[in-house]
Structure formats: C-alpha cells, structure tokens
C-alpha positions as CSV (number, residue, x, y, z in Angstrom):
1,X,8.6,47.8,46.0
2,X,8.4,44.4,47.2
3,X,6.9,41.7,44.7
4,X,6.8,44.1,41.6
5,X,8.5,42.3,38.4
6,X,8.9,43.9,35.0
7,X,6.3,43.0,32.4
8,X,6.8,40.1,30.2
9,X,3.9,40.4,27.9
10,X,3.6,43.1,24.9
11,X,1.0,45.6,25.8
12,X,-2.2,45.3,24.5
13,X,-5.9,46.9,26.1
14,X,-8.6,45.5,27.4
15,X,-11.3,46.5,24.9
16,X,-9.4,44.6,22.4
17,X,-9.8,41.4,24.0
18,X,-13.6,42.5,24.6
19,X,-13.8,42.6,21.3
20,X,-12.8,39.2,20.3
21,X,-14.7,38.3,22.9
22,X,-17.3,40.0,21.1
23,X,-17.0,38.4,17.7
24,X,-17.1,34.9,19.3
25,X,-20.4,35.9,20.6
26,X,-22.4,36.9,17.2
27,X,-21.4,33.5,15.7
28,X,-23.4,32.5,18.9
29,X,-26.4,34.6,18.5
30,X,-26.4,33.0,14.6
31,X,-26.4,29.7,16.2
32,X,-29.7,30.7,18.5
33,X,-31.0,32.2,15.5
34,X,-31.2,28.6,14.1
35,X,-32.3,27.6,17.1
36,X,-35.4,29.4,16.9
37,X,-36.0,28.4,13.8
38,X,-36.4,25.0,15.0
39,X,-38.6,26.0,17.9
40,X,-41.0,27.4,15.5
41,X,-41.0,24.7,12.9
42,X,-41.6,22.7,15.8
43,X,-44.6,24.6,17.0
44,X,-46.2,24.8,14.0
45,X,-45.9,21.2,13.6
46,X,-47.4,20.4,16.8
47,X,-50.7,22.7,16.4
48,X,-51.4,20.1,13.5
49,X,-50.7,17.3,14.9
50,X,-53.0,18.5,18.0
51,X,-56.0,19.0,15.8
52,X,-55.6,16.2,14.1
53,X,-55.5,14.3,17.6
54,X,-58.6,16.0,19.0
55,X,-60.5,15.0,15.9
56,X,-59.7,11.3,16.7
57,X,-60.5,11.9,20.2
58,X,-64.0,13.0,19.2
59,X,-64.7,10.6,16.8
60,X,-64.1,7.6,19.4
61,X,-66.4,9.7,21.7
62,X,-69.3,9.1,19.2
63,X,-68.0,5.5,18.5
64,X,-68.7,5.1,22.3
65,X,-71.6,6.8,22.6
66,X,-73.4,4.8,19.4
67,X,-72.7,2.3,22.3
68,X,-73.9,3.4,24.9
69,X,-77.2,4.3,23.2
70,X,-77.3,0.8,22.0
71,X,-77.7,-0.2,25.6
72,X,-80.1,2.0,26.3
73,X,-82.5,1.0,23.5
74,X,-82.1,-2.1,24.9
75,X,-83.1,-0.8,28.8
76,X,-86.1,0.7,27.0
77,X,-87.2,-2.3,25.3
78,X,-86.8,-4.8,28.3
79,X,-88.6,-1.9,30.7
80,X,-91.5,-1.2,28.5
81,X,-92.0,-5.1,27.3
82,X,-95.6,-6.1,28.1
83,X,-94.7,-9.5,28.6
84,X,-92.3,-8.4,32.0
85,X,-94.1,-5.3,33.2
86,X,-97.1,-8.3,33.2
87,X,-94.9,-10.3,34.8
88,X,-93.4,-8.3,37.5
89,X,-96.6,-7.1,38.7
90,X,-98.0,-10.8,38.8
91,X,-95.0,-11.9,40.9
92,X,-94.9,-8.5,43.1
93,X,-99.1,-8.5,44.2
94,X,-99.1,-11.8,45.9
95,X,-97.5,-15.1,46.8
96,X,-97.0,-17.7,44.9
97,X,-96.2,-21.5,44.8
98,X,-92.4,-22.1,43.2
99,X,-94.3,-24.0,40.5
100,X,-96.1,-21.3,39.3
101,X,-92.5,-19.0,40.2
102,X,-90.7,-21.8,37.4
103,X,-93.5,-20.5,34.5
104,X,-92.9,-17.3,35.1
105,X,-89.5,-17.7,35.2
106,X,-89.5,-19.1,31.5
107,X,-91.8,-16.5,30.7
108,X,-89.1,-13.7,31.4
109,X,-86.2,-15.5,30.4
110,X,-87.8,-16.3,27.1
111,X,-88.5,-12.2,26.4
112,X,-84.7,-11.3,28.3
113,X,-83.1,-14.2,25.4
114,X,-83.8,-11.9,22.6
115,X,-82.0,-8.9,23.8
116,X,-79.2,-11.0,25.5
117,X,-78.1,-12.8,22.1
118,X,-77.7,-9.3,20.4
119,X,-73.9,-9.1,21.7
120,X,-71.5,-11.9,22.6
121,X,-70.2,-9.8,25.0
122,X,-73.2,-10.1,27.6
123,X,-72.3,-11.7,30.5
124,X,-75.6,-11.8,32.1
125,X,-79.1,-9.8,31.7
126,X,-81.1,-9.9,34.9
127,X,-84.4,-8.5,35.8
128,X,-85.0,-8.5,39.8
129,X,-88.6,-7.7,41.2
130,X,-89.8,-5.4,44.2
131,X,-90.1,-8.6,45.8
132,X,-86.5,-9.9,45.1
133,X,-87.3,-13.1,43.1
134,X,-84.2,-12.7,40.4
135,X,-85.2,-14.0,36.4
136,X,-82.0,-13.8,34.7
137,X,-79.9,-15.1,31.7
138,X,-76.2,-15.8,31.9
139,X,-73.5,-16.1,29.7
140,X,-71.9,-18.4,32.1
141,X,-74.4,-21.1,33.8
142,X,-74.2,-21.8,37.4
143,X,-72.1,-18.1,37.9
144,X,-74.3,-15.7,40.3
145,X,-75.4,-12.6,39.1
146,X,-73.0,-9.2,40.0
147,X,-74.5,-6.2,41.3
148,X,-72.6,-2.9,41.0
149,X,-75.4,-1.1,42.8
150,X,-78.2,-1.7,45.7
151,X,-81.6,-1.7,45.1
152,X,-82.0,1.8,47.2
153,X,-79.4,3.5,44.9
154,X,-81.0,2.3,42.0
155,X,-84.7,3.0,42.8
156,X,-83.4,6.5,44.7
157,X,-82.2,6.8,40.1
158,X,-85.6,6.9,39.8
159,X,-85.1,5.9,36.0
160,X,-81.7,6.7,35.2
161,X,-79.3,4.3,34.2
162,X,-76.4,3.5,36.7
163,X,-73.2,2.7,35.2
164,X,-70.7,1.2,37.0
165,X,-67.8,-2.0,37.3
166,X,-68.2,-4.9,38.9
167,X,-66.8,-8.4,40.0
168,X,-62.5,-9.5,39.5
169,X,-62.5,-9.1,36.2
170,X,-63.9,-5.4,36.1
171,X,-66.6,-5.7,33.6
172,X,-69.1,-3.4,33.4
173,X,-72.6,-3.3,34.8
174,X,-75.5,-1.1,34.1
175,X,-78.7,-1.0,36.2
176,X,-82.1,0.8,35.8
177,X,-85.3,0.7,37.5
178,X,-88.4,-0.3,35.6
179,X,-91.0,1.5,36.1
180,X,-95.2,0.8,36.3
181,X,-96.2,2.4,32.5
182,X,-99.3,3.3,34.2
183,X,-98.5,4.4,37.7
184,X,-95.0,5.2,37.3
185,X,-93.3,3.9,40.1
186,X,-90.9,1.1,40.2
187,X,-91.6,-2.7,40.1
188,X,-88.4,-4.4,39.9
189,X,-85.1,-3.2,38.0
190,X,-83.1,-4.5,35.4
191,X,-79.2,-5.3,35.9
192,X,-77.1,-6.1,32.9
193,X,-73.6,-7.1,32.9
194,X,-71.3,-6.3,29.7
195,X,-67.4,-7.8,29.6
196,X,-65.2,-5.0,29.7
197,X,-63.9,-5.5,26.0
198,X,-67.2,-4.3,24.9
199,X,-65.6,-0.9,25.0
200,X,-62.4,-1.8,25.7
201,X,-62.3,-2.8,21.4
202,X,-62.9,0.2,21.0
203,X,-60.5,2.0,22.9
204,X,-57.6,-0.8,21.9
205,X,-58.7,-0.3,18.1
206,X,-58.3,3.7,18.3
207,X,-54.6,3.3,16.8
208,X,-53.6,6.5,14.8
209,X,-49.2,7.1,14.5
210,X,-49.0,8.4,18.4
211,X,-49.3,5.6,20.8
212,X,-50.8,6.8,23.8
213,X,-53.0,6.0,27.1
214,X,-56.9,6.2,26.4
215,X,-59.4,6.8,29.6
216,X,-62.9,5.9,29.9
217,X,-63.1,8.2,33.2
218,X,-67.0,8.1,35.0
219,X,-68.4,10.9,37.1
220,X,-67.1,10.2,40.0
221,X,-63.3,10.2,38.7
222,X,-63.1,6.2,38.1
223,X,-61.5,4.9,35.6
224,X,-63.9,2.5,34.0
225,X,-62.3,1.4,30.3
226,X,-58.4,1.7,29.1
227,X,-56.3,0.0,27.2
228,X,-54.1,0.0,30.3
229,X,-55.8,-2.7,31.8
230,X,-54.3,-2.4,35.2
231,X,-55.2,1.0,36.3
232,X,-58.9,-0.6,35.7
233,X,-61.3,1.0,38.9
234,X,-58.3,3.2,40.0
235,X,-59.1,7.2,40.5
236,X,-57.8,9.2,37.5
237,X,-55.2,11.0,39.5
238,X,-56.4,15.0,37.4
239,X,-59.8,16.5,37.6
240,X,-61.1,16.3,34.0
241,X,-62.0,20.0,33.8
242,X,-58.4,20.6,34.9
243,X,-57.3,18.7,32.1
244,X,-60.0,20.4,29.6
245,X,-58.7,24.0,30.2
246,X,-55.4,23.3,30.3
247,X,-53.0,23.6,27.1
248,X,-50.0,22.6,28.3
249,X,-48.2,19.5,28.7
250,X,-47.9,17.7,32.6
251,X,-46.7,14.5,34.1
252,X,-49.1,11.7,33.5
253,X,-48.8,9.7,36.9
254,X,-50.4,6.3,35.2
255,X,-48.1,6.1,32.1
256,X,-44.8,7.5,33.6
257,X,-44.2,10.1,30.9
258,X,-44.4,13.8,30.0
259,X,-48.2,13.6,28.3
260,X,-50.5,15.9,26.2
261,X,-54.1,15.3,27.5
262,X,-57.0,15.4,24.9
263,X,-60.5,15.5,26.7
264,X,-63.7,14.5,24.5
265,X,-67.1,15.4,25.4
266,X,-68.8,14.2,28.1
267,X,-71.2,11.1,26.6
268,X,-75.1,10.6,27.9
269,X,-73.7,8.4,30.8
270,X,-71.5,10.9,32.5
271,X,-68.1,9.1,31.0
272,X,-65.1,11.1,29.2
273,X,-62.9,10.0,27.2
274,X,-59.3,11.1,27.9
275,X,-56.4,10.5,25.5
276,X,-52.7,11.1,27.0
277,X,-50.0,11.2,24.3
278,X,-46.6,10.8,25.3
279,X,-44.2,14.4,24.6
280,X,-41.8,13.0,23.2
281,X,-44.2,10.4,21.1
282,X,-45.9,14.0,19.5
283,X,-43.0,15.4,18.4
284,X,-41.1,12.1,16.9
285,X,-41.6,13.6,13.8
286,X,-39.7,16.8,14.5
287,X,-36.9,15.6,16.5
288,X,-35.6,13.8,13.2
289,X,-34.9,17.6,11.9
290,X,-33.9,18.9,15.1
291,X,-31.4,16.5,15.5
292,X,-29.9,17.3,12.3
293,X,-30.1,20.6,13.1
294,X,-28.2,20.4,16.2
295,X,-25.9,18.5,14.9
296,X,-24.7,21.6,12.7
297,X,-25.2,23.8,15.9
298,X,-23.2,22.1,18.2
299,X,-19.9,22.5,15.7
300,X,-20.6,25.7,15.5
301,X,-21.3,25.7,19.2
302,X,-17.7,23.8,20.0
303,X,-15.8,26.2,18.3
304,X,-17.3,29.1,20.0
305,X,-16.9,27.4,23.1
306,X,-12.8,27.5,22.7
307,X,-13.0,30.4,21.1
308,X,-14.6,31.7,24.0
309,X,-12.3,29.4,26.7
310,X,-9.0,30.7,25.1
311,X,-10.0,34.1,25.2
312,X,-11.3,34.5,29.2
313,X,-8.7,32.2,29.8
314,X,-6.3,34.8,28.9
315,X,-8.0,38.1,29.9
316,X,-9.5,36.3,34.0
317,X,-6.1,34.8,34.7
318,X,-5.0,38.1,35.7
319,X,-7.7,39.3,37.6
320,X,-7.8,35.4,39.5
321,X,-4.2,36.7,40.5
322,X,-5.4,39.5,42.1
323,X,-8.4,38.4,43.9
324,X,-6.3,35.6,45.6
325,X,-4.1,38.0,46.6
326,X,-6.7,40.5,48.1
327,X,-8.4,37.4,50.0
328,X,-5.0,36.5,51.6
329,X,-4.1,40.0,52.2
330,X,-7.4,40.2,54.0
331,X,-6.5,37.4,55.7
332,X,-3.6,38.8,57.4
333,X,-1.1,38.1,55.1
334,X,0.3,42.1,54.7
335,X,3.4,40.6,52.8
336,X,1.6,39.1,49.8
337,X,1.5,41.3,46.9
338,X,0.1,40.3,43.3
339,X,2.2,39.2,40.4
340,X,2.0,42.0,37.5
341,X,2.5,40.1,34.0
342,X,0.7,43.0,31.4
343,X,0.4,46.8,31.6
344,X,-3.4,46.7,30.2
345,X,-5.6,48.2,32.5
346,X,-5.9,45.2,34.6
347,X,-2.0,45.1,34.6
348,X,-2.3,49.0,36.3
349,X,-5.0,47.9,39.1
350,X,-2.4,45.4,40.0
351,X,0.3,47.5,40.5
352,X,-2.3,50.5,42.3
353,X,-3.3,47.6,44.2
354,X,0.1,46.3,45.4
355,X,0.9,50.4,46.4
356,X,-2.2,50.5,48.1
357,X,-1.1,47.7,50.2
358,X,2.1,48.8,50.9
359,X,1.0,51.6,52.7
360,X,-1.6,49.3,54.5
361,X,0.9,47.7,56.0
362,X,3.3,50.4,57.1
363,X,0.3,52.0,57.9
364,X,-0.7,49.0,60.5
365,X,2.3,48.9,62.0
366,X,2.4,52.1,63.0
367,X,-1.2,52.8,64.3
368,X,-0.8,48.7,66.1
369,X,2.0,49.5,67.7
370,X,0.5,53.4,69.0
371,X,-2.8,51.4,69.5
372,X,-0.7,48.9,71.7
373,X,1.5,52.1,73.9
374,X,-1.8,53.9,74.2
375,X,-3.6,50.8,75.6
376,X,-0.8,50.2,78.2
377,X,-0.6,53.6,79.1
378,X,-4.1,53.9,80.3
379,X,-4.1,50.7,81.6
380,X,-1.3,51.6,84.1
381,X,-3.4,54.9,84.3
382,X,-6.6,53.2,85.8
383,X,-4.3,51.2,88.5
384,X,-2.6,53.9,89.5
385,X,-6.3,55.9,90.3
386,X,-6.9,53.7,92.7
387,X,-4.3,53.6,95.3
388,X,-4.4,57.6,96.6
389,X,-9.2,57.0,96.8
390,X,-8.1,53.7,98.9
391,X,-5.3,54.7,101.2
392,X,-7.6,57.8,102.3
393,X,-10.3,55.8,102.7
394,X,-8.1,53.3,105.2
395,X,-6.2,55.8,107.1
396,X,-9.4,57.7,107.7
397,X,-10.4,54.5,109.4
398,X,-6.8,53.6,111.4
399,X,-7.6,57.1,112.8
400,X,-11.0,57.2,113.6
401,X,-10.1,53.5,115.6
402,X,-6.9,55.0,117.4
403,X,-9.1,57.5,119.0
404,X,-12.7,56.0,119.7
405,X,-10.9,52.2,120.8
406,X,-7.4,52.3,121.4
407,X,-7.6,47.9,121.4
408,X,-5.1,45.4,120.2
409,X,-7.5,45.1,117.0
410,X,-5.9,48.2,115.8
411,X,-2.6,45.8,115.2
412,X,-4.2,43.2,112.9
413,X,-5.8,46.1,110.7
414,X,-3.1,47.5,109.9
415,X,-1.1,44.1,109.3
416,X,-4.1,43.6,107.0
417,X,-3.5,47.2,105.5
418,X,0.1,46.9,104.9
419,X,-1.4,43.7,103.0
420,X,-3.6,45.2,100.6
421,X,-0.5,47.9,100.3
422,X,1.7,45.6,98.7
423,X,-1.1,44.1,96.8
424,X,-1.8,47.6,95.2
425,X,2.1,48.3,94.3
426,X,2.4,44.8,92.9
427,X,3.9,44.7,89.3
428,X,1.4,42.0,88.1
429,X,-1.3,42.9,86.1
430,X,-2.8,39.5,86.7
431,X,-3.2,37.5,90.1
432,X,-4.8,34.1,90.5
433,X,-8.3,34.2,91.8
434,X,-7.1,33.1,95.1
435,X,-4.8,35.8,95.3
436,X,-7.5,38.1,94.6
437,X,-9.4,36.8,97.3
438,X,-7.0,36.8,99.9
439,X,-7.3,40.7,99.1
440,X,-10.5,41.3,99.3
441,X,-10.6,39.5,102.6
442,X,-7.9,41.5,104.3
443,X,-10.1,44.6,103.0
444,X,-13.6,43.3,104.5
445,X,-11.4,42.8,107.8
446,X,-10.4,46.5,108.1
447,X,-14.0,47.1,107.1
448,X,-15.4,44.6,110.2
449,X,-13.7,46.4,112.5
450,X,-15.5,49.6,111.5
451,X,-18.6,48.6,111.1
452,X,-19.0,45.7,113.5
453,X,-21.6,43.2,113.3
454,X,-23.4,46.0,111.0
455,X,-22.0,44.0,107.9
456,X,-22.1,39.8,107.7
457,X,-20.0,38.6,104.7
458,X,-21.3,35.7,102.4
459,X,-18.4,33.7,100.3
460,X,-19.8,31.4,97.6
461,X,-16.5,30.5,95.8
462,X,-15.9,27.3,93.7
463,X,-12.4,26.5,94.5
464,X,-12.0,25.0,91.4
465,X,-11.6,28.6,90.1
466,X,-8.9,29.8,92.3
467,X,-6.0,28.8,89.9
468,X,-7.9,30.7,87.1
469,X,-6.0,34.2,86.6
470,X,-7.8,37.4,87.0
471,X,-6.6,41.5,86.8
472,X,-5.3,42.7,89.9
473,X,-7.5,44.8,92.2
474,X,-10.3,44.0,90.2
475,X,-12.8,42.6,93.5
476,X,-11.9,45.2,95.9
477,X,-13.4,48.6,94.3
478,X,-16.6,46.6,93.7
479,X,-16.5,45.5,97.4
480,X,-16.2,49.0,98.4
481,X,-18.5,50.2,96.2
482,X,-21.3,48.1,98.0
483,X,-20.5,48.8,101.2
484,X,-20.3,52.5,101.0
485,X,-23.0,53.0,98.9
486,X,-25.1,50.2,99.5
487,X,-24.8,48.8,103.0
488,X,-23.3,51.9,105.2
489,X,-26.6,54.2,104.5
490,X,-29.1,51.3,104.8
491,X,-30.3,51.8,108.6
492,X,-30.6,47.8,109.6
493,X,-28.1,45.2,109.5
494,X,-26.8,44.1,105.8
495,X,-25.3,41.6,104.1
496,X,-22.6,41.2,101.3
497,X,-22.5,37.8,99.0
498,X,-19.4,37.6,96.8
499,X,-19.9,34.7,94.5
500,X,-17.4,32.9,92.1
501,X,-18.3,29.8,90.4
502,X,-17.2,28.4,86.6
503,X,-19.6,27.6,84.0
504,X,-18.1,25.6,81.1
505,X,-14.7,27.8,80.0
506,X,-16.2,31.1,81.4
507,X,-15.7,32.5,85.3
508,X,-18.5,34.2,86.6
509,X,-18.6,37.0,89.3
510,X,-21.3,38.4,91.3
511,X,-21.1,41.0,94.3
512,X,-24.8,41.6,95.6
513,X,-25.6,43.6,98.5
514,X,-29.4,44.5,100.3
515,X,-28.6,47.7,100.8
516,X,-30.2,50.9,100.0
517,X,-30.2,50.1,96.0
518,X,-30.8,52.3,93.4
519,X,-33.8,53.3,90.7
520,X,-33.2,52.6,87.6
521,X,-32.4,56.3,86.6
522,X,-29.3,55.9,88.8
523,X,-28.4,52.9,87.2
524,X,-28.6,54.7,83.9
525,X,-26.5,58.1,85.1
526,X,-24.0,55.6,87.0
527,X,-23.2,53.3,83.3
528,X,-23.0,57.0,82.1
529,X,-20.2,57.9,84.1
530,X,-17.9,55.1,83.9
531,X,-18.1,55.8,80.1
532,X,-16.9,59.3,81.1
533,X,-13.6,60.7,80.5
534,X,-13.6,63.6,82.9
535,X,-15.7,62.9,85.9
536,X,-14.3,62.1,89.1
537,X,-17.0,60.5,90.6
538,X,-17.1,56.6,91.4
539,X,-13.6,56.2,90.4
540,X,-13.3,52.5,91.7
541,X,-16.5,51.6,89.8
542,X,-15.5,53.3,86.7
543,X,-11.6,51.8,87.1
544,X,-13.1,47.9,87.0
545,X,-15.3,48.6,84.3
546,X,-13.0,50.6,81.9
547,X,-10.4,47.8,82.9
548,X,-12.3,44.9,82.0
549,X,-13.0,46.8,78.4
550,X,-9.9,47.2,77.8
551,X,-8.5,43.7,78.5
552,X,-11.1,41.5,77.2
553,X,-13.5,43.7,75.3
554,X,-17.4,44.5,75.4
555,X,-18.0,40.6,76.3
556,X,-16.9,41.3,80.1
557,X,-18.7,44.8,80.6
558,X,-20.4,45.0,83.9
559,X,-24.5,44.2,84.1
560,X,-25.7,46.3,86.9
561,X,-29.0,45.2,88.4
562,X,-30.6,47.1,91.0
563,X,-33.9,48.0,92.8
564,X,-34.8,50.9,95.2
565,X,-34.7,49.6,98.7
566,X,-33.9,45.7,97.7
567,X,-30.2,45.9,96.9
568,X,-27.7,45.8,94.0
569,X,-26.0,43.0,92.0
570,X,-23.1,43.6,89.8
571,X,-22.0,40.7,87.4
572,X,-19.3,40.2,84.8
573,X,-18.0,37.4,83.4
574,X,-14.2,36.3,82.2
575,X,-12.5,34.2,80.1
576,X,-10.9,30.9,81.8
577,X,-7.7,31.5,81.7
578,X,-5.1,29.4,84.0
579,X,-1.5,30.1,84.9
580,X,0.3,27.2,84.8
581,X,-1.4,26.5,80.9
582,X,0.5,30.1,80.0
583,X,3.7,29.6,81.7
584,X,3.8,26.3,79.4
585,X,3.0,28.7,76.1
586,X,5.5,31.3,77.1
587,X,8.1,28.2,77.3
C-alpha cells in the first residue's frame, strides 16, 4: 500500500498515556484546592472589613447631620426673632424714606451679627423682605449676596429649608421663608451662604485605612460636598437606591476604578452620603497572602503545565497527522496518505484510514470515468433525437410547397434545408453564437415560406456575443417549439422575438412568442416531461433542456413563463465562454 512504513515506536495504548495525563491533573485539582482556600479567606475578610466600613459611613452621616441641625436652629432663631419679624412687617406695610430704611437696616443686621459670628465659615446671612429691600451681613464686604433659589421656589417651600450650591466657588446656600407667627404666611425669607469646607472638613477628615471617594449627593442626584473637589455640582452618574440594594462591586465613573459603594441614610435635608472604596484598596490586606500563595501555586502550576505539554504533545501529534491528511485528501489530493509511527489505537485508525482511502480513490476513478462515458453517451443520444422530428417536419413542408406553388422559392428552401442538414450532422458540439444564428435563420426561412406574412420575426442580438460559444442546435428546437405550438394555432398574425444580449460574464437568451400561450397547469405538466425518461412528447423542448443540464448544470435550466392567450417566453442563461480564449488553453 502506498505511504505505509513500519512502525518505529514500541507499542504502548492509549489509556496509558490517559492516565499520565490523568495524574498531572490531580496535582492540578490540589492546586485549585488552595485556591479556594484563598477565595474564602478572602471573603471572610471582606465581610469585616465591609461592616466595619458601613459603620464609618454612618457615623459621618450623624457628624453631618449634627450639622445640618445646627443650621436649622439657627433658621429657627432668625425666623422667630421678634426683633426681624417686627422689622419685616414695618418695612413690608408701607413706604418708607431711605433714612428710616438705614435704621432698620442696623436694626436687622445687629440681630443677623449674632448668629453670623457662630461659624467662620459664613460667607454671608441675608434676610430679604416681601418687598425686596435685602438686610444682610457678609463675610466679604462690598461682594453681592448669591442666591441658589428664587423667591417663588422658596415661598412655593412654604417653610422648608432649600439647600442648594451657589456662585464659582460652589459653596453652599440654604434658604427658608419666614413666616408671620401670627398669620402664617410669608414676609420675607432668609438666605444663608456657608463655604463649602463647612462640610467638606468633615468629609476630608473621615480617614479610616481605605482611601476612597466620599459623596454628599442631594435629592435631585447633585453632588453637593466631596473630597473630590472637581466633580463639585456634577450628577452622580448611579441612582442612590441602585447603589443601596446592590452588594456587589461596579465601575465608579468619577474615580476610575473598580469601587464598593456604601450608602448612609438619608439626613433631614434630603442629602446621602455615599462612600466608594476602591476593589483593590479593600482587599490590600489579603492580596499580601494571596500573593504568597500564588507564588507556591504557580510552581506547582509550571510543572503541571509541562507535564501536561510533554504528554499531549506526544499522544495529538499523531492524530494532527491524520487530520492534515483527511483535509488534503478532501481537498482533492487522493494520493496523500498518513504517516503511521505507533500501533496504539490511533496508530490503527491511521492505517484503517489510509485503506479507506485507497479504495476511495480506485473507487473514483472508476465511477469518474463511467460517470464521464455515460454523460457523453447521452449527450450524443439527445443530438441524435433531433434530426429524424426535424427532417419530417421539413420534407413535409418541400412537399406540401411542390404541389400547392410550384415557384422558384421552392429552390432557396431547400438550399436553406440542405443548410441546416449539414448543421445537424456537424461533429461540433459547440458553435459560435453566430453560427447558431445563421441556423436558425435558414430555419425561419423555410418556415416564411409556409406560413407567409402569418409570422414577422424580431432579432435583438448584441453582436458583441456572436464570438461567445454555444451547443449546437440549441436555438432551433426552441424556435420550433413557438411556432408550432404557439404561433400556428393562434388565429391572427404573430410575432416571434429572439433576443441575445450579455450581461457582465453571463449570455442571456430569450425566445418569446404572442401566441396562443399556456395556463400555468401546462407549464407545470410540460417541466414534467422534459424531466421524463420515457415520453415521447416535445422531444425538441425536452432535448434543449436536458442538454443544457447536462453541460452546465441546474444554473442554465430553462424558466418558462407563460399566460393563456398572451404568449410564452422561454429564458436560459450561459456561461461566457469565447473560442479563441480556449483555443489559447488547449495550446
């Protein structure tokens, strides 16, 4: 057998290397074993350190909110001061001179100095009347007063404090209507403007052994205090009760880093404090063990690996052999046969295989060369069929003009018949479209002179496909087929189109009559019978399309169209092929 050597290795099974194979692999499962152990030390470890960080989470929260209720006692004692609610209503129930405004002025700015001195970090305490006259006092003189809010939004508050940031520097400002003590509705509103490290401190001083991003995040999503100052009055990019229910970590998009999010409560002002602890920050601690660990687990880890390599190595290189060889045998190459080095039970699939393709290829030889004498033969078959259908038909026609006419015509048809004679005993299998044509022509001039001016003839030929080769005969039935079945029945004049024309590398054909047509029912029993064997009936029809089967395949199989009473089209389209570019080839 051709290709089959001797073995050179000493014979050994399969389940032997399996089982090496095997051994390699427990010392792996020992190494995710300690693995594992790892993970859980490192779980346990982070539950810890989680509580640990929600309880500092928490206790900021009430650091913030001893705050925040500091400013509120102070709302409360500015709003219910005598000496402003006085005040307010003197300046709101009539007009006054600006030297009497100037008193009053000092009047409110004297009661405003005793809450504004409580905290250096006041920028500026303002109380505005209904009537818009502004008594304020400022960290900074000769700086206007900022306004996070309008006067609708705040009296619209009825009451409740507005909290909010305001001006370049971001600081925050709180406003609240004050309200009549007797009547209840509003008579001016108090504005007070904190700088932002009134809370900021706080946030900066919250230093436990994770450094992280803290949030100050209000209602509306904003953040309003962090200790990364430059994502000051951006939107907190999470919902917060998103964050809350979630356990796991995410992306945080303002620090850049895989973070654990820790969400406090939410304070009396609608702010939440968020803390975002970097992943890799919470688990510092346990990557000093891990890394020992996989230190110890990558040896172990190396030497399985080779282990591993040497072994595969040895038992795939044989089976590599004979997949290459089955994709070039598929590819056509019948002579390749695999190399047979062992006499395992790979070893014997490669010597079953190269058997098995031995007979493959004897096998192919014999049923492509049959294929190729059977092909030929019914090729030669189908010609053949025509010539004894077509003769009849012609002679019947010499005859039937000899008696009714007896003219000089009778000469040129049967110069044109001797013609398509030596067309039809002509060796070639292939003519030039222009050959073809020149037959068909000397046909529809035997058929003129039968039918007369019954029949007008339409050529639509692109001469640029006359060199283009073509089977012989393969026009002429089709020709015939329109005029006998489609044109001679049809009472009224009719006309036959032949059409040629090239479309990229593809020739198209087209014979169309108006004839009679057919239902489409007849179309369906007519495709039937050219794929019949045994029937006699439309043998030129049937001889074109089994034909153009045969030599090109199911991609030039006639397309019949037809309607009752409108006429038929039959198409098919062929390959470009061109004589003088296979002549060259055959050279």
């Amino acid at each position: 057998m051709r290709g089959k050597r001797k073995c050179r290795l000493k014979i050994t099974g399969i389940r032997k290397k399996m089982l090496l194979v095997f051994a390699v692999l427990i010392t792996v499962t020992g190494a995710g074993i300690s693995v594992f152990s790892a993970a859980v030390f490192r779980q346990g470890y982070g539950k810890i350190s989680k509580v640990y960080l929600q309880d500092v989470t928490q206790q900021t929260t009430n650091n913030l909110e001893n705050m925040i209720q500091t400013i509120e006692d102070i709302n409360i004692q500015i709003l219910s001061s005598a000496v402003i609610q006085e005040q307010l209503e003197i300046v709101n129930g009539q007009e006054m001179e600006l030297y009497s405004i100037r008193n009053i002025s000092k009047v409110v700015e004297r009661e405003l100095e005793t809450n504004a001195l409580f905290s250096s970090d006041v920028v500026s305490l303002s109380v505005i009347s209904k009537s818009g006259l502004e008594f304020s006092v400022k960290k900074i003189t000769g700086r206007g007063t900022d306004f996070a809010f309008s006067e609708k939004d705040i009296y619209a508050a009825n009451g409740t404090t507005l909290w909010g940031l305001v001006g370049p520097d971001d600081d925050i400002c709180i406003a609240k209507a004050i309200l009549d003590l007797t009547t209840m509705k509003p008579i001016g509103y108090i504005n007070i403007v904190y700088e932002r490290e009134y809370f900021g401190d706080i946030v900066k001083d919250n230093s436990t052994e994770y450094s992280g991003a803290s949030y100050v995040v209000d209602q509306d999503g904003i953040i309003t205090v962090t200790n990364h100052e430059k994502y000051l009055g951006d939107k907190f990019p999470v919902e917060i009760e998103t964050l809350r229910e979630s356990e796991t970590s995410r992306y945080d998009i303002l620090n850049g880093t895989n973070s654990f999010y820790y969400v406090g409560n939410q304070m009396p002002n609608g702010w939440t404090l968020v803390e975002a602890v970097s992943v890799k920050e919470f688990y510092k601690n346990t990557y000093r063990v891990i890394g020992l660990t996989g230190i110890f687990l990558m040896g172990i880890l190396i030497l399985s690996f080779l282990s591993i390599s040497m072994a595969t190595k040895h038992i795939a290189r044989p089976t590599q052999d004979l997949l290459e060889s089955m994709k070039l045998f598929g590819r056509g190459n019948l002579s390749h046969r695999v190399e047979v080095k062992t006499t395992d039970e790979i070893g014997q699939i490669g010597s079953e295989y190269n058997r098995m393709a031995e007979n493959i290829e004897t096998l192919i030889e014999k049923v492509y060369k049959m294929e190729i004498t059977q092909k030929q033969a019914e090729i030669d078959f189908l010609c053949m069929q025509i010539n004894p259908h077509f003769l009849y038909n012609t002679l019947d026609t010499i005859s039937w003009m000899a008696i009714m006419q007896g003219n000089l015509d009778i000469s040129e048809m049967t110069i044109s018949l001797a013609d398509l004679l030596r067309a039809m005993i002509k060796k070639d299998r292939f003519v030039t479209v222009e050959e073809e044509m020149k037959t068909v022509k000397d046909y529809l001039l035997i058929q003129g002179q039968r039918f007369g001016d019954k029949i007008s003839v339409i050529y639509d030929i692109d001469e640029q496909a006359y060199p283009c080769q073509i089977p012989n005969f393969i026009l002429q039935p089709l020709i015939e087929n329109a005029i006998i079945h489609g044109l001679e029945p049809k009472l009224d004049k009719g006309t036959l189109r032949v059409q040629i024309r090239l479309e990229k590398d593809r020739v198209v054909f087209c014979i169309a009559d108006d004839g009679v047509g057919m239902s489409r029912e007849e179309i369906r029993e007519l495709y039937e019978k050219c794929e019949m064997n045994d029937t006699n009936q439309n043998i030129g029809l049937k001889n074109v399309y089994r034909r153009l089967i045969l030599c090109y395949g199911e991609t030039s199989r006639l397309n019949i169209e037809s309607e009752k009473h409108r006429g038929t089209k039959i198409n098919f389209i062929l390959p470009m092929t061109i004589r003088e570019q296979e002549e060259e080839e055959t050279k």
